[in-house]
C-alpha positions in Angstrom: -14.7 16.9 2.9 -11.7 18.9 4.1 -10.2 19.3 0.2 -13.2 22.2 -0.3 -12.0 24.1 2.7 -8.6 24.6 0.6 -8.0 27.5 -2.3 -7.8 26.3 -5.2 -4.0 25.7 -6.8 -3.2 28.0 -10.1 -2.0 24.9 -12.2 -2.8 24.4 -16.0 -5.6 21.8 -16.2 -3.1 19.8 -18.7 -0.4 19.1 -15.2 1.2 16.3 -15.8 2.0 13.7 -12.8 5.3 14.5 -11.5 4.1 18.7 -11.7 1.5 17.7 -9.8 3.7 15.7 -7.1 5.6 18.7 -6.6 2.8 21.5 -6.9 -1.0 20.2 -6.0 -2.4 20.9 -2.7 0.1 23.6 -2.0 -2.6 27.2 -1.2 0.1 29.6 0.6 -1.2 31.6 3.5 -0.6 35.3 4.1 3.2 34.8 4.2 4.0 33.4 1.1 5.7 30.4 1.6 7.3 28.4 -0.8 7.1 25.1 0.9 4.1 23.3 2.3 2.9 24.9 6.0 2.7 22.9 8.6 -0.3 23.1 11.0 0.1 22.3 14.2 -2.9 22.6 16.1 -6.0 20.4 17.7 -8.3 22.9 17.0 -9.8 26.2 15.0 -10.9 29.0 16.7 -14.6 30.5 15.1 -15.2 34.1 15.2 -18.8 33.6 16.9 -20.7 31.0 18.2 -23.1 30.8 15.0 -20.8 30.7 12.9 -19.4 27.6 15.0 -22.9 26.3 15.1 -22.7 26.6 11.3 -19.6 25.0 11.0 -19.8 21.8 13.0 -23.2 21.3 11.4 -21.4 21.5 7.7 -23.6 24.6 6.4 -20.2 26.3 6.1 -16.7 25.1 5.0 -14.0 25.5 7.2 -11.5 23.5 8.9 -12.7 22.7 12.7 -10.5 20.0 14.9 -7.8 18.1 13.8 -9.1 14.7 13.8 -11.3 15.2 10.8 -9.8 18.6 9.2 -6.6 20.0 9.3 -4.8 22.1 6.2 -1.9 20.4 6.0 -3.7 16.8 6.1 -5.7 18.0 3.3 -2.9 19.2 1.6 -1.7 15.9 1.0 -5.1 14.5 0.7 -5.6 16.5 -2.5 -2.3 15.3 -3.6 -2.4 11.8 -3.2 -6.2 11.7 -5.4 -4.4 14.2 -7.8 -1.8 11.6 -8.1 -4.0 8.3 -8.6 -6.5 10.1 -10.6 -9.5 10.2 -8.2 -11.9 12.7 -7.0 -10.8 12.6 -3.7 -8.7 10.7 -0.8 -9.2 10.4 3.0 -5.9 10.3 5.0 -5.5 8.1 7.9 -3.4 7.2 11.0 -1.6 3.9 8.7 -1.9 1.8 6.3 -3.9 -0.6 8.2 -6.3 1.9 9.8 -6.9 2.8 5.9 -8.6 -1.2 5.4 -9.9 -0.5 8.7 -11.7 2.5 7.3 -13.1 0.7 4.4 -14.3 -2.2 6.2 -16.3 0.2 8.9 -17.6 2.2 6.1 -18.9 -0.3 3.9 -19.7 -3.2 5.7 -22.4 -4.4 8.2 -23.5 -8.0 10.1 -24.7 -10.3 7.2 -22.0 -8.7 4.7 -19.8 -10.6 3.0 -16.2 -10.0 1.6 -14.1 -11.6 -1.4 -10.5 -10.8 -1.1 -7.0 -12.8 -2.3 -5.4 -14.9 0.2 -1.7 -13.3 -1.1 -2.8 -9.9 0.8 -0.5 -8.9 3.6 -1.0 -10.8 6.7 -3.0 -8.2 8.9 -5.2 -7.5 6.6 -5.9 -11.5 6.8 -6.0 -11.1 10.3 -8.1 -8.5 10.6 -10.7 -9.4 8.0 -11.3 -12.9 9.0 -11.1 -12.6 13.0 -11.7 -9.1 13.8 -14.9 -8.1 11.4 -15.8 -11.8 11.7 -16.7 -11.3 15.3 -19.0 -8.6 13.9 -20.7 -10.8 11.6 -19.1 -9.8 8.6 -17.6 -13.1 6.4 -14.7 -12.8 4.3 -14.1 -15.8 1.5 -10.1 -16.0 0.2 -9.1 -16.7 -3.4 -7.0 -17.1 -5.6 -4.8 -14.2 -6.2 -4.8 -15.0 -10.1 -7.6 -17.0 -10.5 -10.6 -14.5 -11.4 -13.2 -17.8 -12.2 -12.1 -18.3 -8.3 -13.0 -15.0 -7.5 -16.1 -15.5 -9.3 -17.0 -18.3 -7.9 -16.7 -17.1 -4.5 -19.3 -14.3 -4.8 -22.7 -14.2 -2.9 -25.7 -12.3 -3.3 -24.4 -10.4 0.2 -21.1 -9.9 -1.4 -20.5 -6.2 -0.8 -16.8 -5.9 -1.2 -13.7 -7.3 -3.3 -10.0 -6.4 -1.9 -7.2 -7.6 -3.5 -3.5 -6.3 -3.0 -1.7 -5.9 -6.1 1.5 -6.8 -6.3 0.9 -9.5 -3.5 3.1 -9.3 -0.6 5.7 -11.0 -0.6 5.5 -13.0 -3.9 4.5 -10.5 -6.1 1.6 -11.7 -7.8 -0.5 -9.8 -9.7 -4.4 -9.6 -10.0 -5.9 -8.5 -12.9 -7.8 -5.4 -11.6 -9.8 -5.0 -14.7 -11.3 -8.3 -14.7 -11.9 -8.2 -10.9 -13.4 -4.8 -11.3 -15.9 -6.5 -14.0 -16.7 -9.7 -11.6 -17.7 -6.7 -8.4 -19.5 -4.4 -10.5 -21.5 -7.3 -12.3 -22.4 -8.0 -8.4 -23.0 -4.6 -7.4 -19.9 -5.0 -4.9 -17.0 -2.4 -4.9 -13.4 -3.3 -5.6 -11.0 -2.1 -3.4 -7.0 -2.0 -4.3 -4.1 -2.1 -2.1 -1.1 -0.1 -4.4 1.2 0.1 -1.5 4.2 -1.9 -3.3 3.4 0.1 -6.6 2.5 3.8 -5.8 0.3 5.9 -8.3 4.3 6.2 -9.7 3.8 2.6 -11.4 0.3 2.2 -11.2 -3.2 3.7 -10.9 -5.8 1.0 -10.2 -8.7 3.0 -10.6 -7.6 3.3 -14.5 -8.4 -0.1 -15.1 -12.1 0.0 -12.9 -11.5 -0.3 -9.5 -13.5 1.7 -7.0 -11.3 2.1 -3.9 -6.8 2.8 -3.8 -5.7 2.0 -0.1 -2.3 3.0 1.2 0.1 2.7 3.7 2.1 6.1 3.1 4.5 4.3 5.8 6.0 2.8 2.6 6.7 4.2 -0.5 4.7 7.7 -0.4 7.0 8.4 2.4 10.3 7.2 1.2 12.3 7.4 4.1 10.9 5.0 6.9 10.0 8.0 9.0 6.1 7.9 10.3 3.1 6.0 10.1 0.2 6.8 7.6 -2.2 5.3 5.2 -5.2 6.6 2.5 -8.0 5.7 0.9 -8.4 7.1 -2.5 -12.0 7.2 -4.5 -15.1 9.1 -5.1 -16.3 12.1 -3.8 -19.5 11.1 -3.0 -17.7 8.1 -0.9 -15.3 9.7 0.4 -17.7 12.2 2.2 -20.9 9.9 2.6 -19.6 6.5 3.4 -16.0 7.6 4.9 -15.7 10.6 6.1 -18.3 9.9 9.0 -16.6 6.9 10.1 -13.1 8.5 10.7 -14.6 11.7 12.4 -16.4 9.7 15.2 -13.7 6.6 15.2 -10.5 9.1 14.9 -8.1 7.2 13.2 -7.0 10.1 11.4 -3.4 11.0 10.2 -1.5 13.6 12.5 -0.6 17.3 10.8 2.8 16.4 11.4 2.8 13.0 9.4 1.1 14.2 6.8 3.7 17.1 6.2 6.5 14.3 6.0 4.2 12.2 3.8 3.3 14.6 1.9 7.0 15.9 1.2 8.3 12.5 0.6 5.5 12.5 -2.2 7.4 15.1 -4.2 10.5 12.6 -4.6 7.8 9.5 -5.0 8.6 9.4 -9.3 12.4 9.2 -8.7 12.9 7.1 -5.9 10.1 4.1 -7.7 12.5 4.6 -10.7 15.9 4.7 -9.3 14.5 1.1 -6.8 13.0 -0.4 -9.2 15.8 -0.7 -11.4 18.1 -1.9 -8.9 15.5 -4.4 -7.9 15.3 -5.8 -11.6 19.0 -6.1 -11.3 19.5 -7.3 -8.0 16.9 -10.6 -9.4 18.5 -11.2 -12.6 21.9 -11.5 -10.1 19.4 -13.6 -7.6 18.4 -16.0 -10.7 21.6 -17.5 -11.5 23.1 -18.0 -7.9 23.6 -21.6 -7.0 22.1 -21.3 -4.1 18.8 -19.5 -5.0 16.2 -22.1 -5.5 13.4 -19.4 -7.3 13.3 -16.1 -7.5 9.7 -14.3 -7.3 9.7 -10.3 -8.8 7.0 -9.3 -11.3 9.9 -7.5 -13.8 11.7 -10.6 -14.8 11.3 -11.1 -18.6 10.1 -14.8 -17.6 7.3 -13.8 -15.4 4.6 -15.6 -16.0 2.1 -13.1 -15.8 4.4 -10.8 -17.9 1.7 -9.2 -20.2 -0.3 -7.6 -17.3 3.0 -6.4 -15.8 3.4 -4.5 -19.4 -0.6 -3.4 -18.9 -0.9 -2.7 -15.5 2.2 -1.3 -14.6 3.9 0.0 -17.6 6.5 -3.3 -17.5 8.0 -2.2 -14.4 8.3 -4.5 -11.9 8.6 -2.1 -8.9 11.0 -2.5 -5.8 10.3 -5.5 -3.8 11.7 -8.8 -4.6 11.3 -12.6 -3.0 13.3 -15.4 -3.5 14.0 -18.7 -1.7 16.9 -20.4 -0.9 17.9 -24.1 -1.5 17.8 -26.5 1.0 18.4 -30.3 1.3 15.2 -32.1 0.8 15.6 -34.3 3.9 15.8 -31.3 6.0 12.1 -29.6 6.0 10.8 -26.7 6.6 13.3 -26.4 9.6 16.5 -26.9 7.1 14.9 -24.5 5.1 14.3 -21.6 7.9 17.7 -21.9 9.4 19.2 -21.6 5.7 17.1 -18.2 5.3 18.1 -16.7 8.8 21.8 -17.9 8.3 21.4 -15.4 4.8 19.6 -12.7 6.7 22.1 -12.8 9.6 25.2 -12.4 7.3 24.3 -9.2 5.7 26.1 -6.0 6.7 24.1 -3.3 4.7 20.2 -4.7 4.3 18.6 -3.7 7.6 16.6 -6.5 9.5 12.9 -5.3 9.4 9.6 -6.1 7.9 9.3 -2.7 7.0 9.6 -1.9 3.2 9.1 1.1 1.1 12.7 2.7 2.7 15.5 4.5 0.7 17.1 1.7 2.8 17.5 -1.7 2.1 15.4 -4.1 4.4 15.2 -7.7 4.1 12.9 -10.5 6.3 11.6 -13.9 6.9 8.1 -13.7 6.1 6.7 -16.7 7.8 8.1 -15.5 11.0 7.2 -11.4 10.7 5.3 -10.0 8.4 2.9 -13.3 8.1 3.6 -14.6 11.4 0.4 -14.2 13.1 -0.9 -16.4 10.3 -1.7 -20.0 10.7 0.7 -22.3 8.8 -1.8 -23.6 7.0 -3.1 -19.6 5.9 1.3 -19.6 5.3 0.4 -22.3 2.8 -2.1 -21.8 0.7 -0.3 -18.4 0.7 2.6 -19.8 -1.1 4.7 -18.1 1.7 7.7 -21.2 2.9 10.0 -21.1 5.2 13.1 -20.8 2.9 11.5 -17.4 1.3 13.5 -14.1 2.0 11.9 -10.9 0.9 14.3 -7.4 -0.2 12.8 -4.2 -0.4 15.3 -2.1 -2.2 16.5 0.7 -1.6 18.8 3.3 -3.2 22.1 1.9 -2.4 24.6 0.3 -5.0 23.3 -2.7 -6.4 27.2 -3.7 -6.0 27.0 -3.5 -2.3 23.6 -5.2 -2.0 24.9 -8.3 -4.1 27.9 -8.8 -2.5 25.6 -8.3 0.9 23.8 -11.4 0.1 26.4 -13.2 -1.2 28.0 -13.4 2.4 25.5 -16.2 3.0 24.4 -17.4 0.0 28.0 -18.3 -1.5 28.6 -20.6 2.0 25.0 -22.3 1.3 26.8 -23.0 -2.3 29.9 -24.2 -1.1 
């Protein structure tokens, strides 16, 4: 694993999380540098053939091509685990090469797969069509319901996944229970914490065996590059995972994992400064006559409001969801026109299903993020076509209410 060829860091064994956001995986080289070196380079020259021998066999540590070591990918490799609390992590080219990863790692023909219908809708996608072509079976469940998830397992169940909070609707799993329904199978669970971060929530506290990550979101802050992670053992990490990516190469570029792993150093802040805004922005959402429900784990009237105080310390992070009324005799095409009309009003939310951006972005689910979905999937997904999902940022809640309210107060009127 890459994180050996690094010196160690000179940090009291006591660090706490945002020290270690700021400090881990930062060994300077011979000039001293204060801030993280970037490596740019495909390759590592060896000072004699042996001693290359020896290194592409892995008798001897040392970084060799870029596509499965690099420094400065490490760097941020050591980071990330430092910051969820795990052995080690794997960096890769995005979020969705991460589930890719997993899936090529740990599953084979006759495998099967538990995971939440709520997950993003690529991760559907590629689940149930891609591996299914390979033989590989994939059941959906309940997001909530862990006797569903029970239920659902098989003697070739190898593999739960659940993404926690869902995207959009922000439902959470109970990762604990989960991790008790795989490991009473002998199956792994695997947790998406892209809308929380290690910032709000470490899933591998409460027993789960794999943290995925887009770094596109949150770890990097600022909508800049792609990237993604898998966080876990060391023993997976370098015998299940770490063969996979250095044959298949979806690896995370030098370069993206400098900005990612920078934008990790502001990660504490930024879920704090969002979050709060979000809470406000939904309490502001609730009680507009044109908001038919509001969906955001941090509301006080959340009905799953104990395991947002357990699993992620009450907060209810930055991503909100919320429909928008429409006349009953209309249908689901009422209700889409209603949500575009709000969309296409706003001055400061930028239009993109990205989310995770010191930005503001807002989106139709049903016709972006989930569109490859069938409607049915849409369905049983809870996802409608009056739902609008926010992913805010770190302007003035002011501005972002009075953004909405362009469209929202003439639906009222």
């Amino acid at each position: 694993m890459t994180d050996k060829r690094l010196p160690r860091v000179d940090l009291p064994e006591d660090a706490r999380r945002d020290t270690l956001a700021v400090r881990e995986g930062l060994p300077r080289t011979a000039w001293g540098e204060n801030s993280e070196a970037l490596f740019l380079t495909s390759s590592f020259v060896h000072p004699d053939a042996a001693t290359a021998a020896a290194r592409f066999a892995n008798e001897e540590e040392a970084f060799v091509y870029s596509r499965f070591s690099n420094p400065t990918v490490a760097m941020f490799e050591r980071r990330l685990a430092a910051l969820e609390g795990t052995e080690a992590a794997l960096a890769t080219s995005s979020g969705m090469s991460a589930i890719l990863l997993l899936a090529m790692g740990l599953l084979k023909a006759g495998d099967h797969v538990v995971c939440s219908r709520s997950v993003f809708g690529s991760t559907i996608t590629l689940l149930a069509r891609e591996f299914g072509k390979f033989g590989v079976e994939t059941s959906f469940v309940s997001q909530t319901d862990v006797a569903e998830w029970q239920a659902a397992v098989r003697p070739t169940t190898k593999l739960l996944f659940a993404e926690t909070p869902s995207n959009p609707l922000g439902d959470l799993c109970d990762i604990a229970a989960l991790a008790e329904v795989a490991h009473g199978c002998g199956a792994l669970l695997g947790v998406d914490n892209c809308f929380c971060t290690p910032a709000l929530q470490r899933p591998t506290e409460f027993g789960a065996d794999i943290v995925i990550h887009s770094g596109t979101k949150y770890l990097d802050g600022q909508g800049r590059v792609l990237a993604g992670a898998l966080c876990a053992s060391s023993e997976l990490v370098e015998r299940v995972f770490t063969p996979v990516i250095r044959s298949a190469g979806m690896s995370l570029s030098p370069f993206n994992a400098w900005v990612v792993l920078k934008g990790l150093e502001t990660l504490s802040i930024r879920m704090a400064a969002q979050s709060e805004r979000a809470l406000k922005l939904a309490q502001w959402l609730q009680v507009h006559p044109a908001v038919e429900r509001v969906y955001y784990p941090g509301l006080a009237d959340h009905p799953q409001r104990e395991l947002v105080q357990r699993q992620q310390g009450g907060c209810g992070g930055a991503v909100l969801s919320f429909t928008v009324r429409s006349p009953a005799e209309g249908g689901p095409d009422a209700a889409r026109r209603n949500a575009f009309h709000v969309i296409d009003q706003t001055q400061v939310c930028s239009i993109t299903s990205n989310l995770g951006d010191t930005k503001t972005t807002i989106t139709h689910p049903s016709t972006t993020s989930h569109g490859r979905l069938t409607e049915e999937q849409r369905q049983a997904a809870g996802i409608t076509q009056g739902l609008i999902r926010v992913a805010v940022g770190l302007e003035d809640v002011l501005d972002l209410q009075a953004d909405l309210a362009r469209g929202l107060d003439t639906l009222a009127a």
